[in-house]
Residue frames relative to the residue before (quaternion, step in Angstrom):
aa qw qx qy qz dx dy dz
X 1.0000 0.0000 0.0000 0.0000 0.00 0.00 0.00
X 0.7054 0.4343 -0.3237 0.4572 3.50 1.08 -0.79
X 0.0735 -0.8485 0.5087 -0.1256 3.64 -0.29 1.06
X 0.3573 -0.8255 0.2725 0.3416 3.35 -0.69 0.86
X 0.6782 -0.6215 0.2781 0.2766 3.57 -1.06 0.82
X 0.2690 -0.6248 0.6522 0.3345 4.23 0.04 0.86
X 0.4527 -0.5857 0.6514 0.1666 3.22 -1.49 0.74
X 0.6682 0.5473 -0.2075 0.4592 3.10 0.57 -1.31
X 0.7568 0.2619 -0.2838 0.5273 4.05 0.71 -0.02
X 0.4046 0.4307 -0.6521 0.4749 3.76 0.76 0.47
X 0.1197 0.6178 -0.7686 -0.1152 3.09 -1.40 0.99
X 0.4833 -0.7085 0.3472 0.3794 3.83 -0.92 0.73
X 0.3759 -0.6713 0.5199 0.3712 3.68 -0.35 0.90
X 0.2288 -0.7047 0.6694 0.0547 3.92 -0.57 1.22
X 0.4686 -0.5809 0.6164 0.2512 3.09 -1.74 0.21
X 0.2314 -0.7950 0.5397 0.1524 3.54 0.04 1.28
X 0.5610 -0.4423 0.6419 0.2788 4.03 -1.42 0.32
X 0.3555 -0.6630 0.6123 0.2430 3.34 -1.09 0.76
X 0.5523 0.5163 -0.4422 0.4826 3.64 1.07 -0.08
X 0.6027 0.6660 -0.2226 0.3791 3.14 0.83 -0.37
X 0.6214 0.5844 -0.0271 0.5211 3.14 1.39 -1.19
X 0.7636 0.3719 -0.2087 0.4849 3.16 0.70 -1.52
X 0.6803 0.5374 -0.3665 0.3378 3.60 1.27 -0.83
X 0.6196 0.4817 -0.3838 0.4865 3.37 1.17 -0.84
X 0.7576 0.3750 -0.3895 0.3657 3.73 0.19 -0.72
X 0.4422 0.7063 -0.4213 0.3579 3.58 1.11 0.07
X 0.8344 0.3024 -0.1716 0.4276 2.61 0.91 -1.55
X 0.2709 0.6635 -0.4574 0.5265 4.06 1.68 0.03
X 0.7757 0.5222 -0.2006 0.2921 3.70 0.18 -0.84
X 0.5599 0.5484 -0.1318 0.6069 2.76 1.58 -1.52
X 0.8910 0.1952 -0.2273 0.3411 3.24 -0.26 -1.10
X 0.4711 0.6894 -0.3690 0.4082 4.01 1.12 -0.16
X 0.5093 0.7549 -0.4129 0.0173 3.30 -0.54 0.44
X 0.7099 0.1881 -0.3287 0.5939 3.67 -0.55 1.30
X 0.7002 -0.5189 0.1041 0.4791 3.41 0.85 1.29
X 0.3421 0.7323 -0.4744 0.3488 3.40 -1.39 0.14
X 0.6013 0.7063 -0.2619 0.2665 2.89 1.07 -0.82
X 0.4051 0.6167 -0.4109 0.5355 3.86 1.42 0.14
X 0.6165 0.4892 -0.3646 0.4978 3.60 0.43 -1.59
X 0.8576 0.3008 -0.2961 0.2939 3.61 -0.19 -1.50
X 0.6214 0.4977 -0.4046 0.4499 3.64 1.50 0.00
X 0.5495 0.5366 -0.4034 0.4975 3.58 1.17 0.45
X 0.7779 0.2751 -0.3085 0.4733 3.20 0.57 -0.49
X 0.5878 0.4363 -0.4682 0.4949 4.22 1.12 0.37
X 0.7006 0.4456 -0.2477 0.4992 3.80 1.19 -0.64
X 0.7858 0.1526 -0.2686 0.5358 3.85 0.56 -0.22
X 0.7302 0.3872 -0.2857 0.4850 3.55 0.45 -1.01
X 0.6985 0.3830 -0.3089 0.5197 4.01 0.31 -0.38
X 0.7823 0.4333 -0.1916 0.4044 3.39 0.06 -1.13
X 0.0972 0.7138 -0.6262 -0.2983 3.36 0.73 -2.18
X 0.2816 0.7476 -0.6005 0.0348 3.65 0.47 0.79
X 0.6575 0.1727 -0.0435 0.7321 3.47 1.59 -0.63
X 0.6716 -0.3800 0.5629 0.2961 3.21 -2.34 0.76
X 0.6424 -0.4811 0.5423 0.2487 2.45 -2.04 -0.43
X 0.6207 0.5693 -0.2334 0.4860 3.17 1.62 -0.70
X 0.5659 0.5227 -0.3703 0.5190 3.60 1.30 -1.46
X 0.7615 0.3879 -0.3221 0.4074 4.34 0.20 -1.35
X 0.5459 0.4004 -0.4956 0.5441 3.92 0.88 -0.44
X 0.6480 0.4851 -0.4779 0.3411 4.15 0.47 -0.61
X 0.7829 0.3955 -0.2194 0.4272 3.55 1.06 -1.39
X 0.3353 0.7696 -0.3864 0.3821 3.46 1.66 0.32
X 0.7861 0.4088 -0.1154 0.4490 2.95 0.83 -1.66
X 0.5515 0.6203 -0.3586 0.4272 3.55 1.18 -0.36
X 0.4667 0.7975 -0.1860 0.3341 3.11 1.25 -1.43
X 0.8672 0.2092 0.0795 0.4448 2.82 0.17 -2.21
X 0.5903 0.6157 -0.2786 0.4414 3.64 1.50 0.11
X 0.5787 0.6902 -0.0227 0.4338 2.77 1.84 -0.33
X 0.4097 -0.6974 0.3736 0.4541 3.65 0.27 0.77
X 0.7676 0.3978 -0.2586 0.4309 4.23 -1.39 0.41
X 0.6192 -0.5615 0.3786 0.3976 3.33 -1.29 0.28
X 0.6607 -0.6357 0.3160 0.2438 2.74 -1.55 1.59
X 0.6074 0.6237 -0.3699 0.3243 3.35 0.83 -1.27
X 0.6683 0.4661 -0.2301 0.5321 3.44 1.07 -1.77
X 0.7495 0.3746 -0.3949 0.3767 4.07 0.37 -0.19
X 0.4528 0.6979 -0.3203 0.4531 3.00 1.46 -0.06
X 0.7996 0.2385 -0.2033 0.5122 3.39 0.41 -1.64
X 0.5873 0.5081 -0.4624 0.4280 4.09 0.91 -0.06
X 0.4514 0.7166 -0.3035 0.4367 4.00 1.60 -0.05
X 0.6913 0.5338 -0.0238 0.4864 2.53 0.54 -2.00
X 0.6375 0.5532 -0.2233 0.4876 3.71 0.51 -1.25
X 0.7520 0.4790 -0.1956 0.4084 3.56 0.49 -1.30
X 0.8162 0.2868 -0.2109 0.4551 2.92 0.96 -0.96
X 0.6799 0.4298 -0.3032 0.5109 3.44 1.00 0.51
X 0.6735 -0.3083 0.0160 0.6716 3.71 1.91 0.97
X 0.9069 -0.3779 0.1475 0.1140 2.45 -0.34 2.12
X 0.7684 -0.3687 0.2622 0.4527 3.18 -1.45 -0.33
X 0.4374 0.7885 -0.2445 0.3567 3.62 1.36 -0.65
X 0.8192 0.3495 -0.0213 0.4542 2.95 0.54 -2.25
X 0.3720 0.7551 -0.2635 0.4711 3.48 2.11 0.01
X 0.7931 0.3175 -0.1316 0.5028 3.13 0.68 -1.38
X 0.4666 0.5848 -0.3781 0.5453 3.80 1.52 -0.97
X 0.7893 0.3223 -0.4224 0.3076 3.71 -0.18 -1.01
X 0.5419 0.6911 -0.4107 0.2450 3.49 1.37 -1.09
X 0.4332 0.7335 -0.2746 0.4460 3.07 1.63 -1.84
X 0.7766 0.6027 -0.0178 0.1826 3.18 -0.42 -1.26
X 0.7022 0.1844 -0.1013 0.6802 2.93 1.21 -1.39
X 0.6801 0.4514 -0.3395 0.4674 3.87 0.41 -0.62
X 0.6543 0.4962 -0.4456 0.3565 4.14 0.64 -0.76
X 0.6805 0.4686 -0.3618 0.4317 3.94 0.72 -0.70
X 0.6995 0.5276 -0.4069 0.2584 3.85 1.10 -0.45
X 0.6286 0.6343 -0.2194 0.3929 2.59 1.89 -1.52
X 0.5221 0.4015 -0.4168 0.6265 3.88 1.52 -0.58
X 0.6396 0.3730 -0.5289 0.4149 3.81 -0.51 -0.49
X 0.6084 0.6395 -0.3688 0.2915 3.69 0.24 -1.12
X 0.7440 0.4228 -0.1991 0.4775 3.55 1.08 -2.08
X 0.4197 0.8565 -0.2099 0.2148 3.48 1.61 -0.67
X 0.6713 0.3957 0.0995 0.6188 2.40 0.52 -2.79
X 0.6714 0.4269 -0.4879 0.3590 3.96 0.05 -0.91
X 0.6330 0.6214 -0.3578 0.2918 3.63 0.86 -1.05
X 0.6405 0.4276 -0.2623 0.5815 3.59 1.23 -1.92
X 0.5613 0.3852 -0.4609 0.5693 4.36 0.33 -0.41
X 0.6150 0.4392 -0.5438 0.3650 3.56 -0.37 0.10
X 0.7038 0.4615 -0.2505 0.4785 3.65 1.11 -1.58
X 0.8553 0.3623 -0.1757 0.3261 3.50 0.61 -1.20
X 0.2073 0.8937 -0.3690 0.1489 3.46 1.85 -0.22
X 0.7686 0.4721 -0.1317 0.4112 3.41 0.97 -0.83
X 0.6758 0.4234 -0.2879 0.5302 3.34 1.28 -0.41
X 0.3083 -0.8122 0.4694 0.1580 3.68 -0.75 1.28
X 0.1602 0.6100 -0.6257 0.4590 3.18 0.79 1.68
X 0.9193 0.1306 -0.1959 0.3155 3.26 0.17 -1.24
X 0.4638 0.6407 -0.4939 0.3612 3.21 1.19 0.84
X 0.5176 0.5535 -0.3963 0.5183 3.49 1.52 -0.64
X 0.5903 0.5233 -0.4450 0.4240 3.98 0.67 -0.99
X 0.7230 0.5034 -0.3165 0.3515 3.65 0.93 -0.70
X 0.6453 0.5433 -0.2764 0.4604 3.20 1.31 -0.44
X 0.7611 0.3509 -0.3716 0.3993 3.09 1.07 -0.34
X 0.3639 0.6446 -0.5298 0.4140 3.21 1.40 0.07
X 0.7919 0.3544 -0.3299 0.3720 3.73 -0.20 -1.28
X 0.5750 0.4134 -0.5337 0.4622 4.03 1.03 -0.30
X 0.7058 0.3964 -0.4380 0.3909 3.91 0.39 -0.11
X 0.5231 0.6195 -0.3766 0.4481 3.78 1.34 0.37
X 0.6451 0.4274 -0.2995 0.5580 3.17 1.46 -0.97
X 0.4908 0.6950 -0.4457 0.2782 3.61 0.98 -0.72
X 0.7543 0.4461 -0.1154 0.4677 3.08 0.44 -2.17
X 0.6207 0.5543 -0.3324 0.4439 3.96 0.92 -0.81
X 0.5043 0.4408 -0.4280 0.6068 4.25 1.40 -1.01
X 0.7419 0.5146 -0.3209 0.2860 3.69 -0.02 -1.84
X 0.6222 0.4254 -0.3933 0.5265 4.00 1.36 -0.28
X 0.6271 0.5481 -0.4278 0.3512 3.69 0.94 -0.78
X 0.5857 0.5861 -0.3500 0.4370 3.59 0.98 -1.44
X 0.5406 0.6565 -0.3189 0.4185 3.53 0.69 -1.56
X 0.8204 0.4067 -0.1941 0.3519 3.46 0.06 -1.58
X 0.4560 0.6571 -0.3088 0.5147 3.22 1.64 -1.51
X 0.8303 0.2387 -0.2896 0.4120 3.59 -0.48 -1.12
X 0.6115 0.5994 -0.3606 0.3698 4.20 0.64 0.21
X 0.5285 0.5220 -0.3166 0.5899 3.19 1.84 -1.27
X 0.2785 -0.7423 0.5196 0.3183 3.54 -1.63 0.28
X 0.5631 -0.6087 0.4208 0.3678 3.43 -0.92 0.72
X 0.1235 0.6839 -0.7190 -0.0008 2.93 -1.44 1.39
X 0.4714 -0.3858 0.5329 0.5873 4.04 -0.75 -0.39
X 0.8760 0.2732 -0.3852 0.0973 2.91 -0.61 -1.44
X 0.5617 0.5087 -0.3834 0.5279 3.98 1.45 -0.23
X 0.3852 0.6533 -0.5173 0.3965 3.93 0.75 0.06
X 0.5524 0.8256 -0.0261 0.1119 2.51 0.56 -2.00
X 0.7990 0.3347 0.1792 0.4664 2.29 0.42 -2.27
X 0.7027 0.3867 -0.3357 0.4940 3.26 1.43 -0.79
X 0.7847 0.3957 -0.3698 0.3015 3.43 0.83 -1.15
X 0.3212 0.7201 -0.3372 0.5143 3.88 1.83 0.42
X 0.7441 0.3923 -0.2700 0.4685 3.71 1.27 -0.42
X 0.6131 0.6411 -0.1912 0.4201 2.78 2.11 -0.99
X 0.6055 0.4156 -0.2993 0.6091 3.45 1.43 -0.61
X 0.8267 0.2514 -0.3250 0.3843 3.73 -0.01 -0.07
X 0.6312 0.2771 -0.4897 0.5339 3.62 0.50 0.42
X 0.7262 0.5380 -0.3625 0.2276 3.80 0.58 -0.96
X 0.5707 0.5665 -0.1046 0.5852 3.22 2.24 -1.99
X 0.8724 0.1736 -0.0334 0.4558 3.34 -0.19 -1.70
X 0.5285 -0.6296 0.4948 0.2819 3.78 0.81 1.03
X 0.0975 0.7144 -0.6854 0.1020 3.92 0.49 0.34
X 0.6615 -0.3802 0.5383 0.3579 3.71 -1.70 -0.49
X 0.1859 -0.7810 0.4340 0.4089 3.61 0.19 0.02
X 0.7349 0.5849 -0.1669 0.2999 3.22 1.12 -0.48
X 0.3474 0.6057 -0.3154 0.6426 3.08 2.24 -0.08
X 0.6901 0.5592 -0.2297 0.3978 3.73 0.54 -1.32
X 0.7531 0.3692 -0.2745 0.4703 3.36 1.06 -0.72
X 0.6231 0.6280 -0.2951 0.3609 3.19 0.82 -0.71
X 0.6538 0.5407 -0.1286 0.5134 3.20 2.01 -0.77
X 0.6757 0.4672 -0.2217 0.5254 3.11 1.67 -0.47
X 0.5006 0.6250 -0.4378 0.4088 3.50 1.45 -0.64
X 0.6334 0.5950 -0.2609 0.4205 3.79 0.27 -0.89
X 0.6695 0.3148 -0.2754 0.6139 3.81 0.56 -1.42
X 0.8096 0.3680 -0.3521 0.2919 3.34 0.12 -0.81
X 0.3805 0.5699 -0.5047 0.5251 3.93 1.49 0.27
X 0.7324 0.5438 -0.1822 0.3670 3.44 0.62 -1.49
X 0.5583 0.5789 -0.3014 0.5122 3.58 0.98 -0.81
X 0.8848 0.1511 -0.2514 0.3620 3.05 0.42 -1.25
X 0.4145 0.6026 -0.5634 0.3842 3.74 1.18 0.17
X 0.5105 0.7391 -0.3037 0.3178 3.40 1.05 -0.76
X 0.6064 0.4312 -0.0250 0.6676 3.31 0.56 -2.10
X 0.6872 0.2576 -0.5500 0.3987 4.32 -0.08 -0.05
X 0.6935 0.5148 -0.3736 0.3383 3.41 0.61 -0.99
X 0.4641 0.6872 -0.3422 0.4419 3.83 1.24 -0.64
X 0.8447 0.2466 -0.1398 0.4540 3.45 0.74 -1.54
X 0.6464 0.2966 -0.4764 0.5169 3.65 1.12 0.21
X 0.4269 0.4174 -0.6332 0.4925 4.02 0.57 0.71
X 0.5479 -0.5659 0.4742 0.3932 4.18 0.13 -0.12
């Protein structure tokens, strides 16, 4: 169990400025739109900032998204908390939810005027292929950090065919996967501290 420590992932958990906070999730909000929105908080929270590893955001990733509500919003109220508290909680929420909720009243208004003209239905389409874009470009990302075992492949690409292929529940699927995948990996520690 005792293993040595990568230097290179201690990142010190600082005490971040709510000004700090509120700018970065402002701008996450602002600039995200039709998903994606993981990718661009990886690259303003580990790669820009370096407030967190790679290991701490793939940890607060999963919390996130295990979590009832939208990932993006459990994310930045995560993220926030643990980098100041109850404070930086409410700053990130701020942040990430004020630029959608204006884009939202925005865009619904001008779609109301322009609905009909099939300009701006193509603008929509290409919006959501550049949502799915950035949303693959965070999976790959994540894919090449995790390490490669079968028995978590597996498991993931076993969730991927039945909620993605066979339309499963998604939520039946996880609940089914939470377990193996506790098990897998209690599995795979004991494996590597038996030698």
């Amino acid at each position: 169990m005792d293993q040595p420590v990568d230097k290179s992932e201690i990142a010190e958990l600082q005490r971040v400025r709510a000004l700090d906070l509120l700018t970065s999730f402002l701008r996450l909000g602002a600039s995200s739109f039709g998903g994606g929105m993981t990718g661009w908080t990886h690259r303003e929270i580990v790669e820009r900032r370096r407030w967190l590893t790679d290991n701490e955001f793939l940890q607060t990733l999963t919390i996130a998204q295990i979590m009832p509500g939208a990932n993006p919003v459990n994310l930045a109220v995560y993220i926030g908390l643990k980098l100041a508290g109850l404070r930086g909680a409410t700053v990130a929420l701020f942040g990430m939810v004020l630029p959608a909720f204006v884009a939202i009243l925005v865009l619904s208004l001008a779609y109301q005027q322009l609905r009909s003209y099939p300009e701006a239905q193509a603008v929509l389409r290409g919006l959501a292929c550049v949502g799915i874009a950035s949303s693959l470009s965070m999976g790959i990302k994540t894919a090449r950090r995790l390490k490669a075992h079968v028995v978590p492949i597996g498991i993931a690409v076993s969730v991927f065919l039945t909620v993605g292929v066979l339309r499963w529940p998604l939520v039946l699927v996880v609940v089914g996967a939470i377990p193996l995948s506790v098990a897998a990996t209690f599995w795979l520690e004991r494996r590597k501290i038996r030698g």
